[in-house]
C-alpha positions in Angstrom: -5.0 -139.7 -80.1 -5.9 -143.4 -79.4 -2.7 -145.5 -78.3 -0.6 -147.4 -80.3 -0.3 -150.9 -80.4 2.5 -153.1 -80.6 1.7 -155.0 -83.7 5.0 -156.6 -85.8 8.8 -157.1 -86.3 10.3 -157.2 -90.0 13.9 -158.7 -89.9 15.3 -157.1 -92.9 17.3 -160.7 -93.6 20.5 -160.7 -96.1 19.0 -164.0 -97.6 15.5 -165.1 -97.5 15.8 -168.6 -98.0 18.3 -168.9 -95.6 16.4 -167.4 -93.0 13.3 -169.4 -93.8 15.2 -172.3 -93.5 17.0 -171.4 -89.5 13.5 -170.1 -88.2 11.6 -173.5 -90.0 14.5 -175.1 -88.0 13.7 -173.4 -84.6 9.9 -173.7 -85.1 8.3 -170.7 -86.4 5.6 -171.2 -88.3 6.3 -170.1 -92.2 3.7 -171.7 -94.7 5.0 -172.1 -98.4 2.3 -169.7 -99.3 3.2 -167.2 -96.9 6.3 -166.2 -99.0 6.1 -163.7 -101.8 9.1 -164.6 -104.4 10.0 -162.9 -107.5 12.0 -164.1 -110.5 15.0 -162.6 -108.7 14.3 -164.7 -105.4 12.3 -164.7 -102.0 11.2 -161.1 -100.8 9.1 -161.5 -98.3 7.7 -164.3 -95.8 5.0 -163.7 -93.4 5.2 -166.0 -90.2 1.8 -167.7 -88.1 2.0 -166.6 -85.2 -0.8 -167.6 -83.3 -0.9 -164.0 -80.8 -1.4 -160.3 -82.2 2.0 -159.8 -83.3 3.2 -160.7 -86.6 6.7 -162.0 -86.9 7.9 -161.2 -91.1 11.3 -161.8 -93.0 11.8 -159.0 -95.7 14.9 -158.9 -98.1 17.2 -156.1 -98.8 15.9 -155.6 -101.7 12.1 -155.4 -100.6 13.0 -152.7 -97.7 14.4 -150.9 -100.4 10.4 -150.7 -101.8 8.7 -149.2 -99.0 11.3 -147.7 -96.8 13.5 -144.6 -98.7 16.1 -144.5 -95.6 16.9 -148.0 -95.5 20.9 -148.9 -95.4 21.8 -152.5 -94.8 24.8 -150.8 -92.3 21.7 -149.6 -89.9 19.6 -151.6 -87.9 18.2 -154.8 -89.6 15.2 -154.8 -87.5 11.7 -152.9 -88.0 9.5 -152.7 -85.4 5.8 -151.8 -86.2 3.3 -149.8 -84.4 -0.3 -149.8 -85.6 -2.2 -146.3 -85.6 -6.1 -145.9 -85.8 -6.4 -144.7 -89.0 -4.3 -143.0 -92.5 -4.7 -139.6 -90.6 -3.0 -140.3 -87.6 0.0 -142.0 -89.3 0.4 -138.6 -91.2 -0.3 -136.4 -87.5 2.3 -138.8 -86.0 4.7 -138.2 -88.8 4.3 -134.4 -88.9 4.9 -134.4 -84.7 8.0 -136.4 -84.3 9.6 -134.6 -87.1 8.9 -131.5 -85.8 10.3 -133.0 -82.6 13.5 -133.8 -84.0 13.1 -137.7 -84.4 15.1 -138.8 -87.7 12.4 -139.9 -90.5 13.6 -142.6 -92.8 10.2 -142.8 -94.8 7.7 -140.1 -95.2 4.0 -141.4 -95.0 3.0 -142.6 -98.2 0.4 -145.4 -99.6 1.7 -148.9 -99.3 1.1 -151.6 -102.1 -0.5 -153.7 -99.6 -3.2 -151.3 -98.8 -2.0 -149.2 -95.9 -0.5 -145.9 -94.7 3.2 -146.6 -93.9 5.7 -144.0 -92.4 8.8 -145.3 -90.9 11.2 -143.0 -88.0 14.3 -144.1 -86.2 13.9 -145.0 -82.7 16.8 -143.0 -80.5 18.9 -146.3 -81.0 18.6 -146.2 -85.1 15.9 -149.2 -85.4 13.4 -148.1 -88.1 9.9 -148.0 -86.8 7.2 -148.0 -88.8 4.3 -146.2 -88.1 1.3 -147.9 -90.5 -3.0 -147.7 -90.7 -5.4 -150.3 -90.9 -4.9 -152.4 -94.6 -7.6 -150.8 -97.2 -8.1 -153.4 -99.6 -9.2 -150.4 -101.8 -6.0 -148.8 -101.9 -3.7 -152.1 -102.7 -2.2 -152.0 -105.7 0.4 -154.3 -107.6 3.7 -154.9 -106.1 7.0 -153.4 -107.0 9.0 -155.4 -109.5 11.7 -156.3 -107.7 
């Protein structure tokens, strides 16, 4: 298997807006049209980073959408590792469960176009294990 590669943090945030506002504040980089909002509120804001990490606010509510083990009393704080390909994030999956590592969210397609599966590191921070985006396989977000 090809390595992994570092790739994103989501801070699962209690209030969107609020959290925009304290990083704008402290000089991240989080463009208006960065941030996906709902009737019910802010969901999601992605930040520019500038490197090859990727720096993204998610609510409650959204981590709710993509991660079936999510509990706001567990960590806040997803940390992504990018796989080759849809296969290896199932392979991955399939080993580290068999290993005993606690799995939060079986793989499954994400809206946004990629393979997602998300473990819990030996500390209980959710890590998501996701493919390349596939445009073809996007489909409409959760109502949320």
């Amino acid at each position: 298997m090809a390595a992994a590669r570092f790739h994103q943090i989501n801070l699962i945030v209690r209030d969107v807006h609020e959290s925009l506002n304290f990083y704008r504040r402290v000089g991240i980089d989080l463009p208006e049209d960065r941030v996906w909002r709902t009737d019910s509120g802010a969901h999601h804001a992605s930040a520019r980073t500038g490197g090859d990490a990727h720096l993204e606010l998610d609510s409650h509510r959204m981590a709710k959408t993509y991660n079936a083990g999510f509990a706001a009393e567990r960590g806040r704080v997803m940390i992504g590792v990018a796989l080759e390909s849809r296969a290896a994030v199932d392979t991955l999956w399939q080993e580290l469960i068999a290993e005993g590592v606690q799995g939060l969210q079986p793989p499954s397609d994400a809206f946004w176009g990629a393979r997602l599966a998300i473990v819990e590191d030996p500390d209980g921070n959710p890590v998501s294990l996701s493919s390349p985006v596939d445009p073809a396989r996007r489909s409409s977000p959760p109502r949320i």
